[in-house]
C-alpha positions as CSV (number, residue, x, y, z in Angstrom):
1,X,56.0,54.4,-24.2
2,X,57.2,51.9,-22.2
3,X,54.5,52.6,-19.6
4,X,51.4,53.0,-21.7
5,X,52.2,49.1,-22.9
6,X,52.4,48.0,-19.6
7,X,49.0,49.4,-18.6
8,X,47.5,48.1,-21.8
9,X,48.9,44.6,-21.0
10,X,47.6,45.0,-17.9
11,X,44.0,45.7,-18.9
12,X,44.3,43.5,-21.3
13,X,45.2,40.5,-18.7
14,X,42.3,42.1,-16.5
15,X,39.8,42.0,-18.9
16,X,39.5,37.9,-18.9
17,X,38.7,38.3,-14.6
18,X,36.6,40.8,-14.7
19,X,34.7,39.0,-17.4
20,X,34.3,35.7,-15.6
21,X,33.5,37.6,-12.8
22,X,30.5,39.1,-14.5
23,X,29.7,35.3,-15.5
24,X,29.6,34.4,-11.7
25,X,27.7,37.2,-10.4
26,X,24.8,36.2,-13.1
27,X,24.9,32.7,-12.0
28,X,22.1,31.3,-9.9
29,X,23.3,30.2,-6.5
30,X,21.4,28.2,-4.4
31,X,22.5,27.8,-0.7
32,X,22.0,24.5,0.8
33,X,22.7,24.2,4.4
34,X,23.7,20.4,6.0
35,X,22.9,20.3,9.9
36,X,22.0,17.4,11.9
37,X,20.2,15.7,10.1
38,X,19.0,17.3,7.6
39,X,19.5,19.5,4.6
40,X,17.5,22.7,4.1
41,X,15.8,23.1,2.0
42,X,14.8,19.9,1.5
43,X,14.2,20.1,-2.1
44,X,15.3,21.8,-5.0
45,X,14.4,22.3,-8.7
46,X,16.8,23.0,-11.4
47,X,16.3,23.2,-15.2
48,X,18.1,21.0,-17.9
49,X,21.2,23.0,-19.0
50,X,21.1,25.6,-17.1
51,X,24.1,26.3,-14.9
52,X,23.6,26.8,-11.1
53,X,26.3,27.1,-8.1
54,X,25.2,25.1,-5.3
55,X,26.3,26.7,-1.6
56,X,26.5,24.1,0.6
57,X,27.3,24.6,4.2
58,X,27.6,22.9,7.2
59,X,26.2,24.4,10.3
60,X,27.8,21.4,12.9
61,X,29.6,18.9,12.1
62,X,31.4,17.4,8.5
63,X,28.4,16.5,6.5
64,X,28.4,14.6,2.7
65,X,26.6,15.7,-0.5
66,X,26.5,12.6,-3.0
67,X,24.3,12.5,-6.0
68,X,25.5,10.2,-8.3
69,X,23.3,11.7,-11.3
70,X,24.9,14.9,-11.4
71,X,28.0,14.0,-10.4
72,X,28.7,15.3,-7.2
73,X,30.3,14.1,-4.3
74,X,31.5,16.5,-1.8
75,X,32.6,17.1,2.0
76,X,31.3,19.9,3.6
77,X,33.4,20.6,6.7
78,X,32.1,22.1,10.2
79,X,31.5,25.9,9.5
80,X,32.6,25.6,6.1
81,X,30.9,26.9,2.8
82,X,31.9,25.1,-0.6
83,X,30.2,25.9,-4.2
84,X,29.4,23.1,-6.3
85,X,29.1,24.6,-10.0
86,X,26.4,21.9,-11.3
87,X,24.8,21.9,-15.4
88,X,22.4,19.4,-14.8
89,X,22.0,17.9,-18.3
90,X,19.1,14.5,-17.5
91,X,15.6,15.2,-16.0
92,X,14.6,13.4,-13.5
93,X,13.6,13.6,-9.8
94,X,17.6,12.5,-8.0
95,X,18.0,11.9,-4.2
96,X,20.8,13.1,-2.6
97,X,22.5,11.6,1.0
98,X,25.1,12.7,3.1
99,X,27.9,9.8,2.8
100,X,29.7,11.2,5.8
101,X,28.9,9.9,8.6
102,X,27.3,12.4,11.5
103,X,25.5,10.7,13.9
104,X,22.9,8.0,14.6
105,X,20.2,10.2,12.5
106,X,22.9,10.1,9.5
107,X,20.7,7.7,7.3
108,X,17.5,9.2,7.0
109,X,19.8,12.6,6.3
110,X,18.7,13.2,2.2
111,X,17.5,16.1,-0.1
112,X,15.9,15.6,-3.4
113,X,16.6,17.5,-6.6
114,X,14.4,17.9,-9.3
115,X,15.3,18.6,-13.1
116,X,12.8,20.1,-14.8
């Protein structure tokens, strides 16, 4: 008896993880990759209230990710990957810059995003 309560506590505990784990796997990701100087892609279109995970990576050196409208403001580290879980919630066409800085190209280095 003592067993069987175990394993249902168990599953039971389980069954939260798996379930946000479902919930991940159904979420959009969009991978966003920061090299020298420049971010690919270079632009990206979301919709209002809808959930996305944005990838980024670095493929050099550390890079930024600022965009003040969605409220992000990240470091992406050399050979790093991070996800950025974003709901964007104002339309609006938003430019993003690396604030990090990675060379003498580093302030022409933006993105734009677009919420549809």
């Amino acid at each position: 008896m003592q067993f069987s309560f175990f394993l249902a506590l168990s599953l039971l505990a389980g069954a939260p993880a798996h379930s946000a784990l479902a919930q991940q796997e159904d979420q959009k990701v969009i991978p966003i990759t920061a090299k020298r100087f420049a971010f690919t892609p270079d632009h990206v279109v979301l919709k209002r209230g809808e959930p996305v995970v944005l990838r980024l990576t670095s493929a050099d050196v550390t890079h930024g990710f600022f965009v003040r409208p969605l409220k992000v403001d990240e470091l992406i580290e050399a050979g790093k990957t991070i996800d950025v879980k974003v709901t964007p919630e104002t339309a609006g066409t938003f430019t993003v810059i690396c604030h990090h800085f990675c060379g003498v190209g580093h302030g022409n280095m933006k993105m734009t995003i677009t919420v549809e």
